[in-house]
MIDOSE-1310 file (N, C-alpha, C; in nm, 2 decimals, decimal comma, always signed):
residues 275
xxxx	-0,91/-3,12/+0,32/-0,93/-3,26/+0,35/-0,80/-3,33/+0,38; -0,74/-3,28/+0,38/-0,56/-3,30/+0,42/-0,47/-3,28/+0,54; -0,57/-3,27/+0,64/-0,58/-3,20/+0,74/-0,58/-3,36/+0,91; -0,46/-3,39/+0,97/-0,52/-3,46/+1,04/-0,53/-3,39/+1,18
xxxx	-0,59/-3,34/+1,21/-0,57/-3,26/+1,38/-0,69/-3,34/+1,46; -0,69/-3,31/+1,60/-0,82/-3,39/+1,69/-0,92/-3,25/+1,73; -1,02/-3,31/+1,72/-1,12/-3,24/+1,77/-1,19/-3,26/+1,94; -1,17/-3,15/+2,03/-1,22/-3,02/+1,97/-1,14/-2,89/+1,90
xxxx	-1,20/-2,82/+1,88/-1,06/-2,74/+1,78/-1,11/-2,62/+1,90; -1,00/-2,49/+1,91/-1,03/-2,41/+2,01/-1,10/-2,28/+1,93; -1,24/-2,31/+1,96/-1,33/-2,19/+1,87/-1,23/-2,06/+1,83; -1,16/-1,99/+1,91/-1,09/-1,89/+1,86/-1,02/-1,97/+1,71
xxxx	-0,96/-2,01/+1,74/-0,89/-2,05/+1,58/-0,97/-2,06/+1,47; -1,07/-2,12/+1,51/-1,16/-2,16/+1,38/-1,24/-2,04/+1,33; -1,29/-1,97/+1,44/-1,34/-1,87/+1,40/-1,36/-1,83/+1,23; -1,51/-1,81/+1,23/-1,50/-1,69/+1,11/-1,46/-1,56/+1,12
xxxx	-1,44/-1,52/+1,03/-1,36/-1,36/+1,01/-1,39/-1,24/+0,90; -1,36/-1,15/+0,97/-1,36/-1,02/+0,86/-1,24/-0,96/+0,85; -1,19/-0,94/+0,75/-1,10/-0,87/+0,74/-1,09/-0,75/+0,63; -1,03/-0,65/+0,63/-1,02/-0,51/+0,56/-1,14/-0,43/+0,57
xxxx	-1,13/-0,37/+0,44/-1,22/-0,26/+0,44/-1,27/-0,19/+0,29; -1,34/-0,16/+0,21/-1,34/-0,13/+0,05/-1,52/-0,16/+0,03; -1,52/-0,13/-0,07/-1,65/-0,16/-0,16/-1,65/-0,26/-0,23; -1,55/-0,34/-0,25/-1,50/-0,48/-0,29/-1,53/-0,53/-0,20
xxxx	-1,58/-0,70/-0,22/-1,60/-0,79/-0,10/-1,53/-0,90/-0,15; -1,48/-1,01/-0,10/-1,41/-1,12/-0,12/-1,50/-1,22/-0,04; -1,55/-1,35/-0,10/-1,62/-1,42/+0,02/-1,49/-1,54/-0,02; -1,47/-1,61/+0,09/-1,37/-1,69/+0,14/-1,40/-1,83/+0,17
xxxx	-1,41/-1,91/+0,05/-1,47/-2,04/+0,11/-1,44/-2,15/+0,16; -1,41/-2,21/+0,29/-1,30/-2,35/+0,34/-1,35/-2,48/+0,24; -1,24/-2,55/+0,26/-1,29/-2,69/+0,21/-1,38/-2,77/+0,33; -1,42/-2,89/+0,24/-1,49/-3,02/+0,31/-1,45/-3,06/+0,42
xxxx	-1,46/-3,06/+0,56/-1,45/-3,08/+0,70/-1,33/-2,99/+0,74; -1,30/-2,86/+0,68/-1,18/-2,78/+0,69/-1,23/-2,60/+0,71; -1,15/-2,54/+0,80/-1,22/-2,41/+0,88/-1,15/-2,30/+0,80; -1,23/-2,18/+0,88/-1,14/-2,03/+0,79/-1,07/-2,05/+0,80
xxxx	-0,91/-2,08/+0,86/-0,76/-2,07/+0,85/-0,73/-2,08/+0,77; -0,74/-2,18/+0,67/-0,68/-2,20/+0,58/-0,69/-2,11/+0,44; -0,75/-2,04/+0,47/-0,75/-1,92/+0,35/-0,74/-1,79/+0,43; -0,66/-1,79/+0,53/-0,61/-1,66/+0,61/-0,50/-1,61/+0,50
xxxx	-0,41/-1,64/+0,46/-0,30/-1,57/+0,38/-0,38/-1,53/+0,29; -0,45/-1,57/+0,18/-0,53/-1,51/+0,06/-0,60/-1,38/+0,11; -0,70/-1,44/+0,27/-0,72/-1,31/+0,28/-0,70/-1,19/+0,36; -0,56/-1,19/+0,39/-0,50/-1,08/+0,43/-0,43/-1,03/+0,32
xxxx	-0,40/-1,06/+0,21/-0,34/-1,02/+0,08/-0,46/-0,96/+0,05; -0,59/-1,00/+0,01/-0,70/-0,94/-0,06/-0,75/-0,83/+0,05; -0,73/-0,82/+0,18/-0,73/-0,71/+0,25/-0,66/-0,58/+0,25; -0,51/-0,61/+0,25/-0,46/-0,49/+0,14/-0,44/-0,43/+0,03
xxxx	-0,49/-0,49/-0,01/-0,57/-0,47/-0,17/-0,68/-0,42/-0,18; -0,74/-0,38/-0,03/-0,84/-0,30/-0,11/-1,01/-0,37/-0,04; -0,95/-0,48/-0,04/-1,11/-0,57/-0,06/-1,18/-0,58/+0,10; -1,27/-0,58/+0,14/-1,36/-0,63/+0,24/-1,33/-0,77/+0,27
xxxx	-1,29/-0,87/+0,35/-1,36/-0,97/+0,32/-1,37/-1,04/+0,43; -1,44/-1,17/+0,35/-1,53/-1,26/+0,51/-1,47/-1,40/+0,44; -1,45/-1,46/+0,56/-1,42/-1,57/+0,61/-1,54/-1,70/+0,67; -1,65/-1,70/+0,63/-1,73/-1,80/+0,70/-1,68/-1,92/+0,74
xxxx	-1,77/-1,97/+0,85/-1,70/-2,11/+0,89/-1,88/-2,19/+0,87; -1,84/-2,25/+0,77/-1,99/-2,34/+0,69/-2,02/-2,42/+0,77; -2,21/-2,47/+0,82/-2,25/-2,53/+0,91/-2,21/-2,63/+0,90; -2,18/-2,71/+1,03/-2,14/-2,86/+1,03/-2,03/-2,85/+1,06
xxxx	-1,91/-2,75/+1,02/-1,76/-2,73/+1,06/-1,75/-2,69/+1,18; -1,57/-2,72/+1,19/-1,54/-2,61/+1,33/-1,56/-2,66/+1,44; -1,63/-2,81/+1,46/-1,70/-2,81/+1,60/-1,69/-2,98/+1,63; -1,74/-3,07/+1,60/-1,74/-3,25/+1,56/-1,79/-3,28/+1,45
xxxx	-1,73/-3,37/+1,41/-1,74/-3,45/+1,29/-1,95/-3,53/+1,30; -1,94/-3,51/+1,45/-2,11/-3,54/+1,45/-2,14/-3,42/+1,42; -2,13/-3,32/+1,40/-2,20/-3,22/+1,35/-2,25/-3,17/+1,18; -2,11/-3,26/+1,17/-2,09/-3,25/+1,02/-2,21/-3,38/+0,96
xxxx	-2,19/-3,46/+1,01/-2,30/-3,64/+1,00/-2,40/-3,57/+0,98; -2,44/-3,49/+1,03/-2,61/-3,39/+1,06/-2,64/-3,32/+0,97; -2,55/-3,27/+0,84/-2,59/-3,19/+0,75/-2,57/-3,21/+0,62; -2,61/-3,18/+0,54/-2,61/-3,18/+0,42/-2,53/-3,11/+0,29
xxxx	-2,51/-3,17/+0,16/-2,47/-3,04/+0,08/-2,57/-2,94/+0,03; -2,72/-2,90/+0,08/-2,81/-2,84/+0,10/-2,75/-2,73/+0,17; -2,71/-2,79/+0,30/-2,71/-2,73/+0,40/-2,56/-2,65/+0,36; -2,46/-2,65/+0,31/-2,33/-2,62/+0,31/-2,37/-2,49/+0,19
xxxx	-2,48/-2,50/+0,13/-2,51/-2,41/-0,01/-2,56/-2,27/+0,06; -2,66/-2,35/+0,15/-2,72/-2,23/+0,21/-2,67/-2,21/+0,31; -2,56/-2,21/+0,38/-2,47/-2,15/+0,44/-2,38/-2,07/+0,40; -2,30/-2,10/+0,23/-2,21/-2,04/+0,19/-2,31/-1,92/+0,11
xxxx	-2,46/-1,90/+0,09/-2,50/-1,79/-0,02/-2,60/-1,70/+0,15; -2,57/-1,75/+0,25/-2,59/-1,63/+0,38/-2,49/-1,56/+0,42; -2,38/-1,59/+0,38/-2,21/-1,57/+0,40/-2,20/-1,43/+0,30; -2,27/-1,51/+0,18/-2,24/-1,41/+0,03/-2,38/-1,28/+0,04
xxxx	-2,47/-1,31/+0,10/-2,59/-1,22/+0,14/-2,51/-1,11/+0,27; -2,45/-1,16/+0,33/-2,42/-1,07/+0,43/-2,28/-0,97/+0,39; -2,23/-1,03/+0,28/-2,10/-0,94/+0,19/-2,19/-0,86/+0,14; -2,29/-0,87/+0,04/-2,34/-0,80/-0,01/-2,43/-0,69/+0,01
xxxx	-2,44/-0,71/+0,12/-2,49/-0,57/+0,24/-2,42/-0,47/+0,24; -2,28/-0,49/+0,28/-2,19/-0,41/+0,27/-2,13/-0,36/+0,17; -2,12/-0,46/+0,06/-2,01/-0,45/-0,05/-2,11/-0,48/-0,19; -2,12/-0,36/-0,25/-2,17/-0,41/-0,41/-2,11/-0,47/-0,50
xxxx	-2,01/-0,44/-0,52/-1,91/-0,53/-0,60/-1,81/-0,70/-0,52; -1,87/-0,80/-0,57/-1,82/-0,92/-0,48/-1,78/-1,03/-0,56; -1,64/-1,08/-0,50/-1,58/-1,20/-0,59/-1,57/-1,31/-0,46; -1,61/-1,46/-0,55/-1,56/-1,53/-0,42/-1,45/-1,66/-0,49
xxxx	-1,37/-1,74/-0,35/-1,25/-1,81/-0,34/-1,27/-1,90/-0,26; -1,27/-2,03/-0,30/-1,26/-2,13/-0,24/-1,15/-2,21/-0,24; -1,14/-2,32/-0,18/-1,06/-2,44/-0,15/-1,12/-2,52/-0,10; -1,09/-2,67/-0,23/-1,12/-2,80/-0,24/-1,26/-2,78/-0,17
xxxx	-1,35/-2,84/-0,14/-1,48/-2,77/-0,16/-1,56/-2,61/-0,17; -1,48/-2,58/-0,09/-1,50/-2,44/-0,09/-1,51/-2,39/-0,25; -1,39/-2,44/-0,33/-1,42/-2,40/-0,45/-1,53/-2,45/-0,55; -1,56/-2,57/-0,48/-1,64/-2,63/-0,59/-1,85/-2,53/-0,58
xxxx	-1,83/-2,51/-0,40/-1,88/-2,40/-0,38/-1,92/-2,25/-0,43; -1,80/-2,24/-0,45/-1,76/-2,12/-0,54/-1,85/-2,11/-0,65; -1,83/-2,21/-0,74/-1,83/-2,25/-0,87/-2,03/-2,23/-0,88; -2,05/-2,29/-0,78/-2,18/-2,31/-0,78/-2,32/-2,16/-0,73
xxxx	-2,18/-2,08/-0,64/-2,28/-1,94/-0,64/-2,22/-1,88/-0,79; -2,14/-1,86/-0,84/-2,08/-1,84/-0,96/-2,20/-1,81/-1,06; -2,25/-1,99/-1,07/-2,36/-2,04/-1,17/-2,51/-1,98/-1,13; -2,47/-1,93/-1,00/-2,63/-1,93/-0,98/-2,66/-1,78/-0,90
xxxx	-2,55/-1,73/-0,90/-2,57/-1,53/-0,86/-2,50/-1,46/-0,96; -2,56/-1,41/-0,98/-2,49/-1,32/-1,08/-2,40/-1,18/-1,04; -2,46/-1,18/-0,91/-2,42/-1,02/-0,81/-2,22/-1,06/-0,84; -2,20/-1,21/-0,86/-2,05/-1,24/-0,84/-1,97/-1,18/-0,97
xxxx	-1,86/-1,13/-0,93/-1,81/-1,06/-1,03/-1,64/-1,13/-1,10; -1,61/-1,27/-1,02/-1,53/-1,34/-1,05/-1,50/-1,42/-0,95; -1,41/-1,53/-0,96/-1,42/-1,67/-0,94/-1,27/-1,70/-0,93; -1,23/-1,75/-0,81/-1,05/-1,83/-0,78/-1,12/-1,97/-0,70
xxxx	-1,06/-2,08/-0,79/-1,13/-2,18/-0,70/-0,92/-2,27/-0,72; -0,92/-2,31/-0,58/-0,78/-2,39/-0,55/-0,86/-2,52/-0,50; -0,81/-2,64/-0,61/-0,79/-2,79/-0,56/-0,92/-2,81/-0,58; -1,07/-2,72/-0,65/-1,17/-2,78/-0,61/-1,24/-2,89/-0,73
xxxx	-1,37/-2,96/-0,62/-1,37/-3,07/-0,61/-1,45/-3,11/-0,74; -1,47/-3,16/-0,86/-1,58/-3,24/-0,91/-1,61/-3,37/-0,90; -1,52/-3,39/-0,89/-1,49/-3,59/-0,83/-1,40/-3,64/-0,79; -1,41/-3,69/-0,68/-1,30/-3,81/-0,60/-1,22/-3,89/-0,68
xxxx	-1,08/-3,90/-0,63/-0,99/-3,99/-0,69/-1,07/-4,11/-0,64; -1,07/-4,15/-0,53/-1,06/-4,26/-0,34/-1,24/-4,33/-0,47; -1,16/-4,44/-0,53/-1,29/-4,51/-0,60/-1,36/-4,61/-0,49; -1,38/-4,55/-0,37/-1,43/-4,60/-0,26/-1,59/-4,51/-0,29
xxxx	-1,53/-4,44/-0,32/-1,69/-4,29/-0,27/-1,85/-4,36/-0,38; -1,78/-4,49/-0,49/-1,88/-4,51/-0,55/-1,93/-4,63/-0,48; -1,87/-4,67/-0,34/-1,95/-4,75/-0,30/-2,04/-4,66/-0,17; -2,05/-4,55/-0,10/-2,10/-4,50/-0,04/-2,26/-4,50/-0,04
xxxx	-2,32/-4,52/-0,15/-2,47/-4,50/-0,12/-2,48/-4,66/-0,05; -2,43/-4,76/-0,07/-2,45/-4,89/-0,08/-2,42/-4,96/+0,13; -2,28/-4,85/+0,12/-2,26/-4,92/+0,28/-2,24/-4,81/+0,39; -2,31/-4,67/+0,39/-2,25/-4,56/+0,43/-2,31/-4,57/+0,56
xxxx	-2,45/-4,64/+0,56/-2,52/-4,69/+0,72/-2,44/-4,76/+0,79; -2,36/-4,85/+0,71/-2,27/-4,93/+0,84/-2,12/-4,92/+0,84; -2,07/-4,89/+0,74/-1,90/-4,77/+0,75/-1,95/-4,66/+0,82; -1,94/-4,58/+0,92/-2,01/-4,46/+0,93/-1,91/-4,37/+0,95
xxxx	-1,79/-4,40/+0,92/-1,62/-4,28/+0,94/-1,54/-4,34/+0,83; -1,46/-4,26/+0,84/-1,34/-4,24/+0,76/-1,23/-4,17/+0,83; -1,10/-4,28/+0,84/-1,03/-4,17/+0,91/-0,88/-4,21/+0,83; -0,83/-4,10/+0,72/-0,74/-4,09/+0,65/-0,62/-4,14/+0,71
xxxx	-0,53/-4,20/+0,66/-0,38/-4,22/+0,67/-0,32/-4,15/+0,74; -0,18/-4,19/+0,78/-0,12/-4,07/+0,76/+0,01/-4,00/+0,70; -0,03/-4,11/+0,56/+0,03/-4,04/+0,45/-0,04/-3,92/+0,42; +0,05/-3,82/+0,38/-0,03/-3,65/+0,34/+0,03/-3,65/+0,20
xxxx	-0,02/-3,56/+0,14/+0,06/-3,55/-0,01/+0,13/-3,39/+0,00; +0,10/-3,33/+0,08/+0,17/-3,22/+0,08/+0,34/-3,20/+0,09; +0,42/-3,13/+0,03/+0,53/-3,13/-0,02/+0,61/-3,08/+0,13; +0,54/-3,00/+0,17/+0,56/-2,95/+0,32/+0,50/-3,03/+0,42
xxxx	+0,54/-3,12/+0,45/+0,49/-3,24/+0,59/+0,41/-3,12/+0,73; +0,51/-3,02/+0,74/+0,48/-2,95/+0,82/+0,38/-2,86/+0,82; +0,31/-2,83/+0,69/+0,21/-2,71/+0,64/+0,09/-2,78/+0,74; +0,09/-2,94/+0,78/-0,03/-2,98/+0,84/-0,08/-2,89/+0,98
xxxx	+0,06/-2,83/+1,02/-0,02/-2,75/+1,11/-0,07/-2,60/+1,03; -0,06/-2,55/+0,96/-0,18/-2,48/+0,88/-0,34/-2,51/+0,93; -0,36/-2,66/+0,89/-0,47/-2,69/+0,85/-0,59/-2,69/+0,97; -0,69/-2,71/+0,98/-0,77/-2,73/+1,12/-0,85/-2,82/+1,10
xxxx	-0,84/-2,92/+1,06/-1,01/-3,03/+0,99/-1,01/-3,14/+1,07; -1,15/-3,17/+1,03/-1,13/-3,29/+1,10/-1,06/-3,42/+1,12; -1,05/-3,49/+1,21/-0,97/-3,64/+1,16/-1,07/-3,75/+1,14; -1,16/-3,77/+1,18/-1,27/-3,88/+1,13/-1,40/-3,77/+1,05
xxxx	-1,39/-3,82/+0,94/-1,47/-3,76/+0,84/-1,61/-3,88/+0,81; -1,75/-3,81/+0,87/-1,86/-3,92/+0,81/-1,88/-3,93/+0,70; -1,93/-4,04/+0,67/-1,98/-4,10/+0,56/-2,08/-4,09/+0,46; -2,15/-4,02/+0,58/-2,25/-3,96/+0,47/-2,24/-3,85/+0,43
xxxx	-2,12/-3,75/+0,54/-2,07/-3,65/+0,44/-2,06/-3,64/+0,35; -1,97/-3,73/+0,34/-1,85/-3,77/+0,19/-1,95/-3,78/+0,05; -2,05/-3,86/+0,09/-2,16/-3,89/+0,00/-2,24/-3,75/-0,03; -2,23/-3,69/+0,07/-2,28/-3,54/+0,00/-2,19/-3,47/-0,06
xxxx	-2,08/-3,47/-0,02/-1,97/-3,41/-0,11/-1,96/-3,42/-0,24; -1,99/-3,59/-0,27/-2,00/-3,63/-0,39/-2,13/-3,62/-0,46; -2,24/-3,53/-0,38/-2,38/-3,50/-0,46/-2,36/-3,39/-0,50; -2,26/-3,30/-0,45/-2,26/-3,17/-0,46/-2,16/-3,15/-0,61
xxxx	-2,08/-3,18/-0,57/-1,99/-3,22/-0,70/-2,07/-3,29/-0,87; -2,17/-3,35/-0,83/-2,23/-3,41/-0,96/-2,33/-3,27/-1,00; -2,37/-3,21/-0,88/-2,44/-3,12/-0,89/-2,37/-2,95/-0,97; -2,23/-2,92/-0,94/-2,20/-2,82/-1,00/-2,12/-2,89/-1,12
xxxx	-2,11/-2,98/-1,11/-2,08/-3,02/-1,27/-2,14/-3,01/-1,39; -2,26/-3,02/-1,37/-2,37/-3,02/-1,46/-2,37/-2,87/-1,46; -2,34/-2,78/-1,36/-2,38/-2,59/-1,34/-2,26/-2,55/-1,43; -2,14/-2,64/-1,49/-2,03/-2,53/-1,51/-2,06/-2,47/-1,63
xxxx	-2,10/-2,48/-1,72/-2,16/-2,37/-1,82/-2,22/-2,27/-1,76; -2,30/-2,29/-1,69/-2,34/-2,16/-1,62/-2,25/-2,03/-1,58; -2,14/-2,10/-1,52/-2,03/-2,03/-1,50/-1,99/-1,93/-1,63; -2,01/-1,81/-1,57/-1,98/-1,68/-1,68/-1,85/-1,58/-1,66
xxxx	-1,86/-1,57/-1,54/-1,74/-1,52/-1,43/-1,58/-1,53/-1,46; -1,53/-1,42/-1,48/-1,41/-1,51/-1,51/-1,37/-1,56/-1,37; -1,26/-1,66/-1,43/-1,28/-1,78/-1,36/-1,07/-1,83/-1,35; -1,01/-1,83/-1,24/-0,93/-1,88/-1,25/-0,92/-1,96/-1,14
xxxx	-0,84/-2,10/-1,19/-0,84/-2,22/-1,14/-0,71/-2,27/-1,10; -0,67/-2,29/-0,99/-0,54/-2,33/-0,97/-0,58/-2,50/-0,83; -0,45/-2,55/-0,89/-0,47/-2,70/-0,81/-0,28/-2,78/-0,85; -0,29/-2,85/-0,70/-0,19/-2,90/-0,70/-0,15/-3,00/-0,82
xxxx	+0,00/-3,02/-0,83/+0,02/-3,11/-0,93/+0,01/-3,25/-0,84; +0,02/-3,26/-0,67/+0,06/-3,36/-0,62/-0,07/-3,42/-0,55; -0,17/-3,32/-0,58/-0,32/-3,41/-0,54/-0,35/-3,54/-0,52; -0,34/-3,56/-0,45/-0,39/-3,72/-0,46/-0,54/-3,77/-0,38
xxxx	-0,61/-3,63/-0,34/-0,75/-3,63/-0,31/-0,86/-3,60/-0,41; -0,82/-3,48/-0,49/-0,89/-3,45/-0,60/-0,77/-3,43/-0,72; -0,78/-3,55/-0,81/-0,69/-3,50/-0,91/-0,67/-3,42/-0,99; -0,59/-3,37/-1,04/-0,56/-3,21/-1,13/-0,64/-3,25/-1,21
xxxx	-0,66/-3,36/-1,29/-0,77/-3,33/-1,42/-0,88/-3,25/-1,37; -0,95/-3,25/-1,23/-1,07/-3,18/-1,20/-1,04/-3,03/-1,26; -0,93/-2,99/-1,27/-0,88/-2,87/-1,30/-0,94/-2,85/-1,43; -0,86/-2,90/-1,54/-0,89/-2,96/-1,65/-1,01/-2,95/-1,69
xxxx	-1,10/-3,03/-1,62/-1,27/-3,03/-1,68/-1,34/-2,88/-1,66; -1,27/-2,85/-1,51/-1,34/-2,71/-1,53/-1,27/-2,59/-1,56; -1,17/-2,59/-1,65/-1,13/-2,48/-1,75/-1,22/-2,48/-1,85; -1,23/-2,61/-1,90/-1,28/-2,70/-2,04/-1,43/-2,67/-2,08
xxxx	-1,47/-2,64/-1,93/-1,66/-2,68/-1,92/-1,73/-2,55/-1,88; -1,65/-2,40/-1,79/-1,70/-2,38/-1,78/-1,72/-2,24/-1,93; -1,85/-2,16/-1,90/-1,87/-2,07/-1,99/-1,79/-1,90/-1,98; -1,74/-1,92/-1,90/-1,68/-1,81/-1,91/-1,55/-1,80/-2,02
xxxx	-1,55/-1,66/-2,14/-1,41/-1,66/-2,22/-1,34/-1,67/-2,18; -1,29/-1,59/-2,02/-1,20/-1,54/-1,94/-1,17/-1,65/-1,85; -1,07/-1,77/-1,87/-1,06/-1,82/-1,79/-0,89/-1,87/-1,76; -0,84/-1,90/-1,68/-0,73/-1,93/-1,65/-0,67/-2,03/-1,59
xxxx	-0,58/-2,17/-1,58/-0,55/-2,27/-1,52/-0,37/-2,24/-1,51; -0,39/-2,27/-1,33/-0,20/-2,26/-1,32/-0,20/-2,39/-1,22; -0,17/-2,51/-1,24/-0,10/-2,59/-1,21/+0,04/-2,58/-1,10; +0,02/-2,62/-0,95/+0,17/-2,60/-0,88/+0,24/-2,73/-0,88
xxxx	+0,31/-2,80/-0,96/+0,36/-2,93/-0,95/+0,40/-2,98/-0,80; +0,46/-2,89/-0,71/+0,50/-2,92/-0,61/+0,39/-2,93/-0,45; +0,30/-2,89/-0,50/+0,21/-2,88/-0,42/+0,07/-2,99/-0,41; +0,02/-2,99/-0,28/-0,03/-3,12/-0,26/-0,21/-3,06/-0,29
xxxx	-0,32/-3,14/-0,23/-0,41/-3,08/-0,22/-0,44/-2,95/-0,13; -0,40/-2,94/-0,04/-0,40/-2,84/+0,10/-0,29/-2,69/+0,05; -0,34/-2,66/-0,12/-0,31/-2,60/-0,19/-0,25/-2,46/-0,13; -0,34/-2,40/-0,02/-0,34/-2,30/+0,04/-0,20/-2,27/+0,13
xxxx	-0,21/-2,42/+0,19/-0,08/-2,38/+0,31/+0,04/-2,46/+0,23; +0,03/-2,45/+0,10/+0,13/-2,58/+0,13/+0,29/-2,51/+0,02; +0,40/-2,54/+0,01/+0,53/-2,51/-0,05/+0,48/-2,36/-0,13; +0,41/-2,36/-0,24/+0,37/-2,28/-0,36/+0,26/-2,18/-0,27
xxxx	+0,22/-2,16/-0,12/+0,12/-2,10/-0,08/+0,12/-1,93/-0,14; +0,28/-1,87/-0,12/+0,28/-1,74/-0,11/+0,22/-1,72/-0,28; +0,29/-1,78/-0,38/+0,22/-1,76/-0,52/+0,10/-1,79/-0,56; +0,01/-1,90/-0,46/-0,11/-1,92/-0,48/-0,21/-1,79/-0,46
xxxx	-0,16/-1,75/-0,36/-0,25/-1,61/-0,27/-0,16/-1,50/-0,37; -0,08/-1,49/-0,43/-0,07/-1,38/-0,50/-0,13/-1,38/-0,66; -0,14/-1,48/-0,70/-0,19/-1,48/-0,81/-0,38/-1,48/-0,77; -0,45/-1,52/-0,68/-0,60/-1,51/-0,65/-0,61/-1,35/-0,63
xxxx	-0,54/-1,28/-0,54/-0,54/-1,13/-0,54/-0,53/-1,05/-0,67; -0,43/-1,10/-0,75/-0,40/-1,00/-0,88/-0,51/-1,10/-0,96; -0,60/-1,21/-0,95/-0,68/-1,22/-1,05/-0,83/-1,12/-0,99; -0,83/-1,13/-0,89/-0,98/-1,09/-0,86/-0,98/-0,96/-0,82
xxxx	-0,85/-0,87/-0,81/-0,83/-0,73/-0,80/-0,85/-0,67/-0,97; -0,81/-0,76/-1,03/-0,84/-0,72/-1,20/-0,96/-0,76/-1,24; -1,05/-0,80/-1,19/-1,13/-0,88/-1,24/-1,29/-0,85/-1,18; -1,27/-0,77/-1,07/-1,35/-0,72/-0,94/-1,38/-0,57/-0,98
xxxx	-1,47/-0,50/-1,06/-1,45/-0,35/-1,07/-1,48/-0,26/-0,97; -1,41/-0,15/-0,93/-1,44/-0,10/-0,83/-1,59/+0,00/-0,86; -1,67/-0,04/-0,77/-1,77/+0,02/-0,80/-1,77/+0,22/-0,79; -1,88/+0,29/-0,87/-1,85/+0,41/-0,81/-1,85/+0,46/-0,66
xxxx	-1,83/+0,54/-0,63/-1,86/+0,62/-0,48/-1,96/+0,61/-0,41; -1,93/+0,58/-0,31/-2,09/+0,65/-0,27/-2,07/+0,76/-0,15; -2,17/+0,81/-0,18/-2,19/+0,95/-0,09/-2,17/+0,93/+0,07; -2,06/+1,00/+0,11/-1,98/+1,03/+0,25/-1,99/+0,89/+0,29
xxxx	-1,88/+0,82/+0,20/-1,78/+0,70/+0,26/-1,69/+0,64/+0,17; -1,58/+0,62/+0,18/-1,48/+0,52/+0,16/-1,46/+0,37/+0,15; -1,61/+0,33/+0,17/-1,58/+0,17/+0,20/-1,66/+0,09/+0,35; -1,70/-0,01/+0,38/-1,72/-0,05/+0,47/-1,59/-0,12/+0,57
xxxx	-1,57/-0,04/+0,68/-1,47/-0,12/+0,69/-1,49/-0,23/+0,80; -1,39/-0,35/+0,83/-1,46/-0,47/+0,83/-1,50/-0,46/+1,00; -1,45/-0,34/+1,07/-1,53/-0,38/+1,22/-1,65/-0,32/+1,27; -1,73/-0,22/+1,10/-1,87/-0,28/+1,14/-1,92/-0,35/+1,07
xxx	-1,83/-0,47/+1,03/-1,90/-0,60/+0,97/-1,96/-0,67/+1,09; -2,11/-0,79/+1,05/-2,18/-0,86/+1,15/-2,04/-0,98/+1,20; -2,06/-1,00/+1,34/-1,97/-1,16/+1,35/-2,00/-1,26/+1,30
């Protein structure tokens, strides 16, 4: 969400992706109006490691901000558990990773598949700082955009070219963002997975306490919180990125069992994965 670039974006970039090859799968979740890129380092680290993994690009992304106006957090659920249906074709054993929605995503197939075998969620969301979003159900017909500052909180001004998202974010997105978020709040007990949680100290989209609640809330024993002081929301690309993506690999390579063998193969590897 930290992200100001113009749209159109050049479909090559945004692209979803596969990468590696294993009986391990990794599903890869972007944030709110934000594309695969941004979890490209995590998953080329979790590619040599061993793991399968996919990169989806969630409906509504990737393409205009009217596209995104058109969908739902319905719609972003059942996009991210056809993402996690098509890993599991390939890969019996599966962990997934999000960012800032992506994780709150995460959090929510977490609570509600059990096929998942662990959990790294960066910056994600249960509630908005921006005490604007509680006026949303009230004026969202006739605000119909949002188009961020361009103050960033990222510690790296430059990480913004990392990012791919949109620059005018709708309104009634936002308003589903914040349905979705009420909605895995209430799921984080459900959460059994171990579960580690990392989020900038310098958020000023989603504040670290979200961090906080969901160490606090969810059910899993196994759980973990690492705080990057220097880092903003755009957790992924930003100062602390290379220790962000090393510590989600050594959690979910430990945490990910490798399943037994199977008869004449080594793994799927990711270029006969579907596009």
């Amino acid at each position: 969400m930290t992200a100001r670039q113009e749209e159109p974006f050049d479909p090559r970039v945004v692209a979803p992706y596969w990468l590696g090859r294993g009986d391990r799968g990794a599903l890869l979740l972007h944030g709110f109006s934000g594309t695969p890129p941004e979890l490209r380092l995590l998953g080329e680290r979790l590619a040599a490691a061993g793991f399968l993994v996919h990169a989806p690009l969630l409906i509504g992304h990737g393409s205009t901000p009217e596209a995104l106006a058109r969908t739902t957090y319905r719609d972003w659920i059942a996009s991210a558990a056809a993402a996690l249906d098509a890993l599991l074709r390939l890969c019996p054993t599966v962990a997934v990773a999000g960012q800032s929605a992506g994780g709150t995503l995460a959090l929510h197939l977490a609570a509600t598949r059990r096929e998942i075998r662990a959990v790294v969620t960066q910056a994600a969301v249960l509630w908005l700082t921006d005490r604007r979003v509680r006026l949303l159900p009230a004026v969202h017909r006739v605000v119909r955009w949002h188009v961020p500052g361009d103050d960033v909180d990222l510690y790296e001004r430059e990480a913004i070219q990392r990012l791919h998202s949109y620059r005018r974010r709708p309104t009634t997105a936002i308003l589903e963002l914040a349905r979705l978020a009420r909605l895995v709040r209430r799921e984080l007990p459900q959460v059994v997975q171990p579960t580690l949680v990392l989020h900038g100290g310098r958020d000023s989209v989603v504040a670290p306490a979200n961090a906080d609640e969901i160490v606090g809330r969810i059910g899993s024993a196994v759980r973990a919180l690492h705080r990057f002081e220097r880092s903003g929301h755009g957790l992924s690309v930003d100062v602390d990125r290379e220790q962000v993506a090393d510590l989600g690999v050594a959690w979910l390579d430990r945490h990910t069992p490798r399943p037994a063998p199977r008869p004449g193969g080594a793994g799927s590897p990711a270029a006969g994965a579907p596009a």
